[in-house]
mmJSON file of the N, C-alpha and C atoms, coordinates in Angstrom:
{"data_MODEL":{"atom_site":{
"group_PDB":["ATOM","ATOM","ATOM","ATOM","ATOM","ATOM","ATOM","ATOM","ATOM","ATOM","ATOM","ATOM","ATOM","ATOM","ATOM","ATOM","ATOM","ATOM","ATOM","ATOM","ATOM","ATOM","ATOM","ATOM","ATOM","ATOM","ATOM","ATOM","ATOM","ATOM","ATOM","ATOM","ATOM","ATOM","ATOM","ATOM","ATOM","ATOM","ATOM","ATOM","ATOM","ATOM","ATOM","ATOM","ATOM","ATOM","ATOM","ATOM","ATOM","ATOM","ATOM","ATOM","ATOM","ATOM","ATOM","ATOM","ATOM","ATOM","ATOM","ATOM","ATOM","ATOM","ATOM","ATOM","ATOM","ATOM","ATOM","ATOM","ATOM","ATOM","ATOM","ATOM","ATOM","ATOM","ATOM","ATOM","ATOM","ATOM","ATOM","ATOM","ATOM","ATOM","ATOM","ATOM","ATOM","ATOM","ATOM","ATOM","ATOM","ATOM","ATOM","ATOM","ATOM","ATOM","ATOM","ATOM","ATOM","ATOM","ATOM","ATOM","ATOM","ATOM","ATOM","ATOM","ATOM","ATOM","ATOM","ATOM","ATOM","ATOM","ATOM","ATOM","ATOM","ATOM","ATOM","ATOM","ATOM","ATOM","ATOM","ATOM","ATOM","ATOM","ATOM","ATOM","ATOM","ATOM","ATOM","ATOM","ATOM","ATOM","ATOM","ATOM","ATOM","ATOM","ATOM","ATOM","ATOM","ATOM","ATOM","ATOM","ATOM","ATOM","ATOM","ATOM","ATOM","ATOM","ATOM","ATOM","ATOM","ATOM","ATOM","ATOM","ATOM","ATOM","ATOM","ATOM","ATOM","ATOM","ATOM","ATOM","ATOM","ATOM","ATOM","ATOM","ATOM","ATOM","ATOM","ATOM","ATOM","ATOM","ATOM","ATOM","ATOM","ATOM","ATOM","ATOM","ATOM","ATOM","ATOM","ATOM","ATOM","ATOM","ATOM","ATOM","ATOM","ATOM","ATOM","ATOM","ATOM","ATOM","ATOM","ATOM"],
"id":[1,2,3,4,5,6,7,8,9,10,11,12,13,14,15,16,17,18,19,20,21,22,23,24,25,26,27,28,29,30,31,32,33,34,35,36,37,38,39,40,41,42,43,44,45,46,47,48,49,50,51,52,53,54,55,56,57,58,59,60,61,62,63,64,65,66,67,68,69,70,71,72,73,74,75,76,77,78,79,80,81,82,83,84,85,86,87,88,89,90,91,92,93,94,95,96,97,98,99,100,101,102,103,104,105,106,107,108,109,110,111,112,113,114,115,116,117,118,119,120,121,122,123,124,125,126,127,128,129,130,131,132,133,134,135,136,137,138,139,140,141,142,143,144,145,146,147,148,149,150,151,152,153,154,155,156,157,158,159,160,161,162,163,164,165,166,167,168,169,170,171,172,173,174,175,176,177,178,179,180,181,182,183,184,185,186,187,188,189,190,191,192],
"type_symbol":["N","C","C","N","C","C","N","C","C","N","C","C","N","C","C","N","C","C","N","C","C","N","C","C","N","C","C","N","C","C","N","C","C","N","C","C","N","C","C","N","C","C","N","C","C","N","C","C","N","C","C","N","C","C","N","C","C","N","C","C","N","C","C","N","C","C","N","C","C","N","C","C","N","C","C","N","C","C","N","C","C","N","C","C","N","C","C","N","C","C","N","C","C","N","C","C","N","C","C","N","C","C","N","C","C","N","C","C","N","C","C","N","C","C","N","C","C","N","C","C","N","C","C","N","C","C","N","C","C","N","C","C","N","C","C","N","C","C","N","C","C","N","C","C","N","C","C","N","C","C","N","C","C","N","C","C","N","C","C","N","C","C","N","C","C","N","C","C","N","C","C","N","C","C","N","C","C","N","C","C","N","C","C","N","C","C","N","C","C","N","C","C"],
"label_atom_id":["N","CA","C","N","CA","C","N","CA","C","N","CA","C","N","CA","C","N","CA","C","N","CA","C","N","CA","C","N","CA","C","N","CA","C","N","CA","C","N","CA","C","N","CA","C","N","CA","C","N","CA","C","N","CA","C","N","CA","C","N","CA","C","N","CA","C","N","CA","C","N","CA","C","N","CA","C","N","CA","C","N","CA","C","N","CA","C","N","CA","C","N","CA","C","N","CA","C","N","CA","C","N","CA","C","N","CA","C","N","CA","C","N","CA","C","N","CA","C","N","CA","C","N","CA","C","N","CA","C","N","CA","C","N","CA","C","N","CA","C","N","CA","C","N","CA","C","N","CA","C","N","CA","C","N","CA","C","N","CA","C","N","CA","C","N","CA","C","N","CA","C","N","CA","C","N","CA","C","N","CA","C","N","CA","C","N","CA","C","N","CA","C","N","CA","C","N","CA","C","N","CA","C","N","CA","C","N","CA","C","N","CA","C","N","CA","C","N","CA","C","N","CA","C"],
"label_alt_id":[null,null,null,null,null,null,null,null,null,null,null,null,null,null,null,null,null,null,null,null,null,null,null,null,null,null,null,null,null,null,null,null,null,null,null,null,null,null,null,null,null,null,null,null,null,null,null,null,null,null,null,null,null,null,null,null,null,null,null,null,null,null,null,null,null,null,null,null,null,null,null,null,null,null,null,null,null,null,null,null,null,null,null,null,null,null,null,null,null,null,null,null,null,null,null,null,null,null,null,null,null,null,null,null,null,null,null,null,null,null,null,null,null,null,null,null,null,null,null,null,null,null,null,null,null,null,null,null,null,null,null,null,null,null,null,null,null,null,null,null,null,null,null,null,null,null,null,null,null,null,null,null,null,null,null,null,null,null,null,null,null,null,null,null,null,null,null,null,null,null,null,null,null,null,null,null,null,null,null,null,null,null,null,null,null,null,null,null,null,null,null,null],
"label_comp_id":["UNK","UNK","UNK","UNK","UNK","UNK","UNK","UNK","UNK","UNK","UNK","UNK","UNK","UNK","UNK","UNK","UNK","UNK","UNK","UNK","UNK","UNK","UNK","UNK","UNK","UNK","UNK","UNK","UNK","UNK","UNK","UNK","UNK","UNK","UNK","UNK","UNK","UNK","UNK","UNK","UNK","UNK","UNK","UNK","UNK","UNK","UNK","UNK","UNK","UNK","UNK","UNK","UNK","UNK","UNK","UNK","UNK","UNK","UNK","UNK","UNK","UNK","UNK","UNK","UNK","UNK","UNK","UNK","UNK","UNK","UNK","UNK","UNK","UNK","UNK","UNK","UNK","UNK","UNK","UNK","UNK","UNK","UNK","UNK","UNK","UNK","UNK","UNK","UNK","UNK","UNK","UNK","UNK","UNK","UNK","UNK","UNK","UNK","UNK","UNK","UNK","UNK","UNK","UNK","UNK","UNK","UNK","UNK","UNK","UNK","UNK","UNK","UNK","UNK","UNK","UNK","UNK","UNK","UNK","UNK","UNK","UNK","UNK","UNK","UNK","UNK","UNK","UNK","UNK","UNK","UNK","UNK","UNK","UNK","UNK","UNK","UNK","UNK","UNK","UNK","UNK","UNK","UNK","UNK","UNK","UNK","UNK","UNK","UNK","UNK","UNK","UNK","UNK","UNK","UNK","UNK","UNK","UNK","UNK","UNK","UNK","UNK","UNK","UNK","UNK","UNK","UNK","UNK","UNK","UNK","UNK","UNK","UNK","UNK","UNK","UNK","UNK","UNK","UNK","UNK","UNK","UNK","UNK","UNK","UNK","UNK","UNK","UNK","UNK","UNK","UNK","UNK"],
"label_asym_id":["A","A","A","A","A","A","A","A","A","A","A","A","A","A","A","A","A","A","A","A","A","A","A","A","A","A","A","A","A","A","A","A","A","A","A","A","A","A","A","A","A","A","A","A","A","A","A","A","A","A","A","A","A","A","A","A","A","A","A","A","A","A","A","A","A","A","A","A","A","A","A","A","A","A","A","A","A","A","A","A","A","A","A","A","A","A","A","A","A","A","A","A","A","A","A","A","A","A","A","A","A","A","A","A","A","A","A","A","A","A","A","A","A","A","A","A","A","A","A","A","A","A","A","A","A","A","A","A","A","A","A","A","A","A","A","A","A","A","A","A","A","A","A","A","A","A","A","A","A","A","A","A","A","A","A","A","A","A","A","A","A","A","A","A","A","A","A","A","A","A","A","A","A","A","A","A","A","A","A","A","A","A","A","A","A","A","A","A","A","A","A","A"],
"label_entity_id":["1","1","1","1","1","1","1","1","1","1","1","1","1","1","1","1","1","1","1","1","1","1","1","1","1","1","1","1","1","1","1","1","1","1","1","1","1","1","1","1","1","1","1","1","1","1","1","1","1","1","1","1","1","1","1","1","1","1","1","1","1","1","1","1","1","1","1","1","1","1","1","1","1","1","1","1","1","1","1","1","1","1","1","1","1","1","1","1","1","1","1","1","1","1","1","1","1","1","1","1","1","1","1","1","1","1","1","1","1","1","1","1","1","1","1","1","1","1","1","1","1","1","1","1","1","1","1","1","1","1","1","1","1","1","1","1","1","1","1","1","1","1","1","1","1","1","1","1","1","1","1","1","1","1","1","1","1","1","1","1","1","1","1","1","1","1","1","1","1","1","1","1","1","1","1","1","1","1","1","1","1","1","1","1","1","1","1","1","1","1","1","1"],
"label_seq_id":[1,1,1,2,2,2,3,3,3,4,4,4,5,5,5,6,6,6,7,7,7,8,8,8,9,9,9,10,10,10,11,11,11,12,12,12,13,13,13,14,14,14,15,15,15,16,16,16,17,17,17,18,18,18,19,19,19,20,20,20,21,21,21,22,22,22,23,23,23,24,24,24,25,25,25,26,26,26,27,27,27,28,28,28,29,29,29,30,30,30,31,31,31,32,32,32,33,33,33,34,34,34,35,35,35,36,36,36,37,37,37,38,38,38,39,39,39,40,40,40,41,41,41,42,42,42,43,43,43,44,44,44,45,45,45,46,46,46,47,47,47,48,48,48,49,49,49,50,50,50,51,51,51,52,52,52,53,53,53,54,54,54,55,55,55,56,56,56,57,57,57,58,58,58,59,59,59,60,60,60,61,61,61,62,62,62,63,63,63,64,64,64],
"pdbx_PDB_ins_code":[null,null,null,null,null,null,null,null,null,null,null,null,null,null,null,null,null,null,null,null,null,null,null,null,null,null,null,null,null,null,null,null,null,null,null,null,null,null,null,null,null,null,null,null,null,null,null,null,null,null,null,null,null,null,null,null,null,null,null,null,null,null,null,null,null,null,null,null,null,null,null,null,null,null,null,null,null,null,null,null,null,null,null,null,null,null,null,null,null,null,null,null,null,null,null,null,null,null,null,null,null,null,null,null,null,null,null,null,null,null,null,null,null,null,null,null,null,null,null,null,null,null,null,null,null,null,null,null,null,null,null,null,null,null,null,null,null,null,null,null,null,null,null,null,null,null,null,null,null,null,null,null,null,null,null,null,null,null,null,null,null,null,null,null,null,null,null,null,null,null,null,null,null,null,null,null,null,null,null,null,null,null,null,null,null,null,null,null,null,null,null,null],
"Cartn_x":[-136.018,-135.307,-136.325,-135.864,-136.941,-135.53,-136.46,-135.909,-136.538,-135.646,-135.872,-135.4,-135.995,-135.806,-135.199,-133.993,-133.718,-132.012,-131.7,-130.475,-129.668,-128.784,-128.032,-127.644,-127.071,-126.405,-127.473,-128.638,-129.637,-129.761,-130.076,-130.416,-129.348,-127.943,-126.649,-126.975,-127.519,-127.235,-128.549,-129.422,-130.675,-130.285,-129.443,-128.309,-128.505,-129.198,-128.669,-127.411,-126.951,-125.865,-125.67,-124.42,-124.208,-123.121,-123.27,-122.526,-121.537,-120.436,-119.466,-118.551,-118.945,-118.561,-117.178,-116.038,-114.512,-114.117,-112.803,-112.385,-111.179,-111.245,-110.237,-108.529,-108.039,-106.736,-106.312,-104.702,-104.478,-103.838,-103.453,-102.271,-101.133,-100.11,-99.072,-98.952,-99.431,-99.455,-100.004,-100.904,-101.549,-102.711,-103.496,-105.026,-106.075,-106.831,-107.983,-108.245,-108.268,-109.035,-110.574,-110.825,-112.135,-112.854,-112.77,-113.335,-114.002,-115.541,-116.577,-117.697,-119.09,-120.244,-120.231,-120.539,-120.597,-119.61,-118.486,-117.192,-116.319,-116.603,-116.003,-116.775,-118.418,-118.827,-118.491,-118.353,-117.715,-116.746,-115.924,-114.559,-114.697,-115.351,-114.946,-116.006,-117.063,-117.98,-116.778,-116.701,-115.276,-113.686,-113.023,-111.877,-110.611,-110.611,-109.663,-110.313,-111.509,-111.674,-111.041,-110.355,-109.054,-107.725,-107.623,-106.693,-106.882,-107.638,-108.513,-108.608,-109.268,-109.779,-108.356,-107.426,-106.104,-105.311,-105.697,-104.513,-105.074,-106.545,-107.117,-107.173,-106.729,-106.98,-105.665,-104.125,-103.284,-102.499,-103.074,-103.488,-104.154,-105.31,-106.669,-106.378,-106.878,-106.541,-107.626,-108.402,-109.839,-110.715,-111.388,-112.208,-114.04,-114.761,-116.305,-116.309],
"Cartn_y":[-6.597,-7.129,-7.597,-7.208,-7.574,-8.62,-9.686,-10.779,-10.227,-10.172,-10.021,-11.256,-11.944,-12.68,-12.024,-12.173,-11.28,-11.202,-10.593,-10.74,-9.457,-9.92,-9.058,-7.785,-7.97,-6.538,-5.768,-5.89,-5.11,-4.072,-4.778,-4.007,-3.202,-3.493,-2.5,-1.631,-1.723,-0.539,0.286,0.052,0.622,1.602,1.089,1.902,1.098,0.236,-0.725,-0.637,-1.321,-1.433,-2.899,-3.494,-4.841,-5.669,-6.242,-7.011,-7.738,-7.73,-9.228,-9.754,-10.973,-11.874,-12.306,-12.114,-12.587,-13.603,-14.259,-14.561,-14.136,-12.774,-11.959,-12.515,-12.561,-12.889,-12.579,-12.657,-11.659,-12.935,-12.62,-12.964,-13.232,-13.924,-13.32,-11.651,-11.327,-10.515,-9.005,-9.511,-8.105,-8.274,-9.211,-9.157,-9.223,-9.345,-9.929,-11.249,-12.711,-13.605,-13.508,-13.865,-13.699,-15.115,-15.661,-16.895,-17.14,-17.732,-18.334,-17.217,-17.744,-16.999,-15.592,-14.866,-13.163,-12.767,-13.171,-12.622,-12.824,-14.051,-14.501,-13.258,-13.243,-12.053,-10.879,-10.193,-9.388,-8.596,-9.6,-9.452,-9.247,-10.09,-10.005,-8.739,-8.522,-6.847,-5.479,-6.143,-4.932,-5.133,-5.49,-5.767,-5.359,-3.833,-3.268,-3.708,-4.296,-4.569,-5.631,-6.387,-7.593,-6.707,-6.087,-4.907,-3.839,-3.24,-2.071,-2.938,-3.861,-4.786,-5.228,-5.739,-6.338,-5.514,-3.999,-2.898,-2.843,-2.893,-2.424,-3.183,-5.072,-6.027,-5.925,-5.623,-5.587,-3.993,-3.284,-2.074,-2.068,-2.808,-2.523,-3.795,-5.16,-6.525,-6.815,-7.914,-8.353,-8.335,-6.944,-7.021,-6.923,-7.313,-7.159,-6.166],
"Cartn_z":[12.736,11.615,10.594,9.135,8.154,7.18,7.572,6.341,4.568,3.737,2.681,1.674,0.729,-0.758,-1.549,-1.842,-3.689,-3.747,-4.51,-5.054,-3.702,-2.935,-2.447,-2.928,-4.104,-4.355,-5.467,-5.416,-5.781,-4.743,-3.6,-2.251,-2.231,-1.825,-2.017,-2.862,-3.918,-4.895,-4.782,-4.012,-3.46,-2.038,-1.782,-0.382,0.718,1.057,1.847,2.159,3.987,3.683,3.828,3.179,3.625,4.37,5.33,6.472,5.505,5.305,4.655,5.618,5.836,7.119,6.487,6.728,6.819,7.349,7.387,8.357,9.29,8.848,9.383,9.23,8.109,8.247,6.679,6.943,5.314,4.757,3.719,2.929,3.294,2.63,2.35,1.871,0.776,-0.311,0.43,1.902,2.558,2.054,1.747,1.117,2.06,2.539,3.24,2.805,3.633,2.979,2.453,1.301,1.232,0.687,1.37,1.292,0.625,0.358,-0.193,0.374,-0.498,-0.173,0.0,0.153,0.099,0.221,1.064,0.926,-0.385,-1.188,-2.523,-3.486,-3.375,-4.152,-4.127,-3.082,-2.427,-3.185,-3.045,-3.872,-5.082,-5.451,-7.144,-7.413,-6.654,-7.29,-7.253,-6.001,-5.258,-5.125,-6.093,-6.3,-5.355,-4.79,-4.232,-1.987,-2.234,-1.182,-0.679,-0.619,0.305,0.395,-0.606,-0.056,0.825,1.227,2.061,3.442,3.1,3.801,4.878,4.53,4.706,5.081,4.796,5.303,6.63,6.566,8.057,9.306,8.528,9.549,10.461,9.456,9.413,10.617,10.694,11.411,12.93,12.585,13.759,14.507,13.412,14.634,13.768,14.553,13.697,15.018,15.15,16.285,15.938,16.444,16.125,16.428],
"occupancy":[1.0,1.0,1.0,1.0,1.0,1.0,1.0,1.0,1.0,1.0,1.0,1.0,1.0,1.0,1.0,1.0,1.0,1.0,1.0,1.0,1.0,1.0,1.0,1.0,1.0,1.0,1.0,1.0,1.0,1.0,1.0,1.0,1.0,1.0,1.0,1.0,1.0,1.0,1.0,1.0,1.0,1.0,1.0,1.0,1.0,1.0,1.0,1.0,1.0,1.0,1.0,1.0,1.0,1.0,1.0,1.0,1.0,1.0,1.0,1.0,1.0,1.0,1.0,1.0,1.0,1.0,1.0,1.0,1.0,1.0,1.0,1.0,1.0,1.0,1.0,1.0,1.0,1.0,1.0,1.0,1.0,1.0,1.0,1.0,1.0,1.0,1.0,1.0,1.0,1.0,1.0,1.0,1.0,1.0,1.0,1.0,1.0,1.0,1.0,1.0,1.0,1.0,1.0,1.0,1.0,1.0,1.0,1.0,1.0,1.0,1.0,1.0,1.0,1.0,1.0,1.0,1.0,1.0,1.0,1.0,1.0,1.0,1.0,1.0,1.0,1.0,1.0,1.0,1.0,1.0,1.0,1.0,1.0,1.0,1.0,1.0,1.0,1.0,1.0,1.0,1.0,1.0,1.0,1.0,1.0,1.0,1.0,1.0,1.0,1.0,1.0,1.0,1.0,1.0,1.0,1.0,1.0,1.0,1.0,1.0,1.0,1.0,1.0,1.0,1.0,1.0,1.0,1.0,1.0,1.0,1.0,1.0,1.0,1.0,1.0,1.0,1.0,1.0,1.0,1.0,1.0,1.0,1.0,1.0,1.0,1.0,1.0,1.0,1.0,1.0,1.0,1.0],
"B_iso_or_equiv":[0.0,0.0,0.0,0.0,0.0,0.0,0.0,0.0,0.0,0.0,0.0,0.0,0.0,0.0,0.0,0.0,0.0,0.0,0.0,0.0,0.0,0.0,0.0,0.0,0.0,0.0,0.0,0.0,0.0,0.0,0.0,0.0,0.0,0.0,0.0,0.0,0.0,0.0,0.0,0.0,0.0,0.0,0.0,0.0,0.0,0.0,0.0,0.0,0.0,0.0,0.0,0.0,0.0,0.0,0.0,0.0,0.0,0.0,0.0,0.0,0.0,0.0,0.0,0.0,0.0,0.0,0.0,0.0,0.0,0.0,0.0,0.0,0.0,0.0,0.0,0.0,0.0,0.0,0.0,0.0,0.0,0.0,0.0,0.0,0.0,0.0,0.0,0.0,0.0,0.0,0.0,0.0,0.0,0.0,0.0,0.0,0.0,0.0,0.0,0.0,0.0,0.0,0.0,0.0,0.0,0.0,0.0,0.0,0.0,0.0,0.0,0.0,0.0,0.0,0.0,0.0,0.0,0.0,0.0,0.0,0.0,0.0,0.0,0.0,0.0,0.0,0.0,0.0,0.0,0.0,0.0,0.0,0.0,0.0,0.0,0.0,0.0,0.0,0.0,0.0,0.0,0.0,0.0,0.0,0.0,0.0,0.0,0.0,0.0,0.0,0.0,0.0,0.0,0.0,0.0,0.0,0.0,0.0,0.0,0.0,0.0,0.0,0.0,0.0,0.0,0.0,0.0,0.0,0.0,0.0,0.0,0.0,0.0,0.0,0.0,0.0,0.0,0.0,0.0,0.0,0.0,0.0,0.0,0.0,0.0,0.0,0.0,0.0,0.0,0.0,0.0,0.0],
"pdbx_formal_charge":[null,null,null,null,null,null,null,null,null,null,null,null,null,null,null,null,null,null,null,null,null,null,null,null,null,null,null,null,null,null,null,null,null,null,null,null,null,null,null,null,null,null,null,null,null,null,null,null,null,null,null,null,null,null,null,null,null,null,null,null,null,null,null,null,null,null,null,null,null,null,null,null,null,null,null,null,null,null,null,null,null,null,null,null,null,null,null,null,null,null,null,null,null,null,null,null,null,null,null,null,null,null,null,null,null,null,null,null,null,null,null,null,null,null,null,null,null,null,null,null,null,null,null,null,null,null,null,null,null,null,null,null,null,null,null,null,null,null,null,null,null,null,null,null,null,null,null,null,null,null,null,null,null,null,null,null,null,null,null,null,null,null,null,null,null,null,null,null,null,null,null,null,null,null,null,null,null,null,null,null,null,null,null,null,null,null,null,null,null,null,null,null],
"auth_seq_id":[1,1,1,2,2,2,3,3,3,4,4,4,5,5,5,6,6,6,7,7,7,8,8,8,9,9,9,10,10,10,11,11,11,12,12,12,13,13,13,14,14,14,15,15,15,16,16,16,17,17,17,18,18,18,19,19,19,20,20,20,21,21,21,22,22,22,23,23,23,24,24,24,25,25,25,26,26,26,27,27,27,28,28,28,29,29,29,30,30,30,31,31,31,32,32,32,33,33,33,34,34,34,35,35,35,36,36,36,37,37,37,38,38,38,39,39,39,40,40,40,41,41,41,42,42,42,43,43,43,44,44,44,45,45,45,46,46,46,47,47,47,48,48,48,49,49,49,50,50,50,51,51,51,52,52,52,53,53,53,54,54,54,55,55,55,56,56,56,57,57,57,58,58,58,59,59,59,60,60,60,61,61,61,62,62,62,63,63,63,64,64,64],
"auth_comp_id":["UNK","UNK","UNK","UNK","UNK","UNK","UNK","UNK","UNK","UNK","UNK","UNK","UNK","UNK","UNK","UNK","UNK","UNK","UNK","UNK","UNK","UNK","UNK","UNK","UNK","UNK","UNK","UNK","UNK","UNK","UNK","UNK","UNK","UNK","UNK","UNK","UNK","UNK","UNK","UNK","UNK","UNK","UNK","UNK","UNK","UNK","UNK","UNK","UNK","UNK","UNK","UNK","UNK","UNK","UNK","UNK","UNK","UNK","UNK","UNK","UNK","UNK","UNK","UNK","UNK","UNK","UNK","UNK","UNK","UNK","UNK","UNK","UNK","UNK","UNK","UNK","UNK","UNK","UNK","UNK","UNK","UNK","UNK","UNK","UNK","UNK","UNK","UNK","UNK","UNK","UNK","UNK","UNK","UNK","UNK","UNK","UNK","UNK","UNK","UNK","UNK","UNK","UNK","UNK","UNK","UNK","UNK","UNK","UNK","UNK","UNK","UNK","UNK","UNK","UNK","UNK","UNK","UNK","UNK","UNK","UNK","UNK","UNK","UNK","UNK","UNK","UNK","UNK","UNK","UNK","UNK","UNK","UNK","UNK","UNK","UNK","UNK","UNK","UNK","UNK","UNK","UNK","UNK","UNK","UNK","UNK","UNK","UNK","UNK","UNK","UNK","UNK","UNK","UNK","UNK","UNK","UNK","UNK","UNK","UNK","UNK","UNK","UNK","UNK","UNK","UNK","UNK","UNK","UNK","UNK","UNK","UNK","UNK","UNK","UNK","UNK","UNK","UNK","UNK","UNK","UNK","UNK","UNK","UNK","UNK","UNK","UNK","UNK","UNK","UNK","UNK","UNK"],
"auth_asym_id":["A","A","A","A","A","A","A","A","A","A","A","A","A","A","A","A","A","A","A","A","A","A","A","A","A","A","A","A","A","A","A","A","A","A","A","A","A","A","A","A","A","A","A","A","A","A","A","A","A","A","A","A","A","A","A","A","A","A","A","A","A","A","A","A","A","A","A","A","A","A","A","A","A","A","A","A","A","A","A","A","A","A","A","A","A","A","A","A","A","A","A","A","A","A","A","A","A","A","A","A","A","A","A","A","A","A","A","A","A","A","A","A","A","A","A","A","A","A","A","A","A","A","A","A","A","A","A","A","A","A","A","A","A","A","A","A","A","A","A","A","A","A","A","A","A","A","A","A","A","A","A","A","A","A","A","A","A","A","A","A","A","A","A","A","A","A","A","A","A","A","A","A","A","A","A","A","A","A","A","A","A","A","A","A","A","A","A","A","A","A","A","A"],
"auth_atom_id":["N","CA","C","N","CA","C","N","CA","C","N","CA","C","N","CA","C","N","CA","C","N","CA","C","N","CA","C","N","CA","C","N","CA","C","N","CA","C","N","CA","C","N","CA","C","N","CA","C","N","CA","C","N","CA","C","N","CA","C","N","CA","C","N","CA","C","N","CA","C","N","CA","C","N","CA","C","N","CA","C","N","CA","C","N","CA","C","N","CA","C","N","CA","C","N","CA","C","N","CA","C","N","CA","C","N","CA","C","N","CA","C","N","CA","C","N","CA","C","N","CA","C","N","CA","C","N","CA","C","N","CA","C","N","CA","C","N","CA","C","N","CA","C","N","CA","C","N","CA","C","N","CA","C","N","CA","C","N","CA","C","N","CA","C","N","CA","C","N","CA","C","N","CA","C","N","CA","C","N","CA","C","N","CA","C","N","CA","C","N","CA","C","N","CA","C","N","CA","C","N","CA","C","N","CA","C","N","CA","C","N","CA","C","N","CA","C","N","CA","C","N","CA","C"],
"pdbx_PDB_model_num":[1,1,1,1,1,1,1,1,1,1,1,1,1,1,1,1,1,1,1,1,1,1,1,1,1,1,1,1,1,1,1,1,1,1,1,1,1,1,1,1,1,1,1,1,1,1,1,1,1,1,1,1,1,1,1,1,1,1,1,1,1,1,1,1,1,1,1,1,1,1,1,1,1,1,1,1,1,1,1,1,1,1,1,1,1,1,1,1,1,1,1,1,1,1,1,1,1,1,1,1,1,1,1,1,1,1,1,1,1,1,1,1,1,1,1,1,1,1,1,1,1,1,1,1,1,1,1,1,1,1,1,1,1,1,1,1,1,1,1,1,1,1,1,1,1,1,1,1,1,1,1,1,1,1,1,1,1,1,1,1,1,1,1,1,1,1,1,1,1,1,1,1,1,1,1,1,1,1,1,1,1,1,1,1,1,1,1,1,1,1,1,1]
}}}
């Protein structure tokens, strides 16, 4: 494992991929919660992701 300094979604857009920690549970509405810290960024870079996100928790379960 290499610890890196710098802006997260630099690396993403370098192709990295990146982990976004949930707390696995939807909405009312069918969303994904997306809480605070990378999951709040998350969201707002990737808009249709609490929906995607929320169809699949909603589907699969919330498994590691």
């Amino acid at each position: 494992m290499q610890e890196i300094i710098g802006n997260l979604w630099d690396l993403h857009d370098q192709g990295f991929c990146i982990g976004v920690p949930t707390n696995g549970n939807c909405r009312r509405d069918g969303r994904a919660v997306m809480g605070a810290g990378v999951a709040f960024a998350a969201a707002n870079r990737f808009p249709t992701l609490p929906i995607l996100l929320g169809a699949k928790l909603r589907a699969f379960g919330n498994h590691a």
